[in-house]
N, C-alpha and C positions, 0 to 999 in steps of 0.2 A: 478646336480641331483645325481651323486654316492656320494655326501658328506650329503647328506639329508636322503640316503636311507641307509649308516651307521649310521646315529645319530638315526634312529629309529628303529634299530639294537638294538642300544644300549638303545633302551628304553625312547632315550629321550622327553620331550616334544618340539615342535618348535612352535614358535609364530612370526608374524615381524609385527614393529611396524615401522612406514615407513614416513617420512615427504615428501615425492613426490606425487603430484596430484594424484589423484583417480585412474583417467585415464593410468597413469604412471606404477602407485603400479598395476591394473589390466592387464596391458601387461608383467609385469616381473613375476608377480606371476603365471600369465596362464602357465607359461613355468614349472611350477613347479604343479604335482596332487596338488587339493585343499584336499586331504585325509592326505596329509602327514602335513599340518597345523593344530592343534589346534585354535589358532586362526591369526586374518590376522584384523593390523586396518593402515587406509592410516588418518594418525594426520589434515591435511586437509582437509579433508571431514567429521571430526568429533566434538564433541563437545572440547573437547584439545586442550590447548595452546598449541604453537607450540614450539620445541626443542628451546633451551636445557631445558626446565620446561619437569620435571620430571612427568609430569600428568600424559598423555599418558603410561607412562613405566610401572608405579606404576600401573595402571589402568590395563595395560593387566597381570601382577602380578597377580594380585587380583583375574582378570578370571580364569587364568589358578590355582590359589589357590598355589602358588609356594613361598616362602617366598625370599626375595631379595639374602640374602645370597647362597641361591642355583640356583642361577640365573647367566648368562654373557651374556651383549650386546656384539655383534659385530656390528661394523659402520665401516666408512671412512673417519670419518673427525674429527674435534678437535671438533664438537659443537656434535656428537656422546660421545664423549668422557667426557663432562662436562655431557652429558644427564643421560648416566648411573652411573657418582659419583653421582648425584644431585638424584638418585631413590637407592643411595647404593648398586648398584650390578658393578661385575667386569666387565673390559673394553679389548675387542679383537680389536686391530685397523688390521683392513683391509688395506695394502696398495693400492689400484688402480691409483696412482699418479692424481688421480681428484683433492684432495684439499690437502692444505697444512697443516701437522701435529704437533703438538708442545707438545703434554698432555702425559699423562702417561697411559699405560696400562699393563696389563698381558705378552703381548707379542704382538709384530707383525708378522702378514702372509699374504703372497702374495695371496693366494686360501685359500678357505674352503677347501679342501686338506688335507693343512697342521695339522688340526684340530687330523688327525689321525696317 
């Protein structure tokens, strides 16, 4: 939550674009104001192919009116990682030791934290 509530300090927009059940993406997000989101889409319960197809990304891109370039996904996993080259925008990997990572990105960080 303190890493959410600097980024919009800073002005930023936030968006999450999320390949976990509905149901999932609604228990993690409750934890977080629904004010501090722009927008909020769970890839499963929507019309979008599912990661790594770039739909989904590009799609909330397009909402949010942000052009990819000025864009970074952060994920946790390598098929995060092909999702954001495959929509052109740069890649934060997350480490949570959940999956296992092989791709390239920006940089890794253990917390959104680090972001600051």
């Amino acid at each position: 939550k303190e890493s959410v509530k600097k980024l919009k300090k800073l002005h930023k927009l936030l968006a999450i674009t999320t390949g976990a059940p509905k149901w999932i993406a609604k228990i993690e997000t409750n934890l977080i104001p629904k004010n501090d989101f722009f927008k909020i889409t769970s890839i499963t319960s929507t019309r979008y192919k599912a990661k790594p197809h770039p739909e989904s990304l590009i799609g909330c891109l397009k909402y949010c009116r942000i052009k990819a370039q000025d864009a970074v996904y952060i994920g946790n996993s390598g098929e995060d990682g092909l999702y954001a080259k495959a929509a052109n925008v740069d890649f934060i990997y997350l480490e949570r030791r959940e999956h296992s990572f092989s791709g390239k990105s920006l940089t890794t960080i253990n917390t959104l934290r680090e972001l600051f």
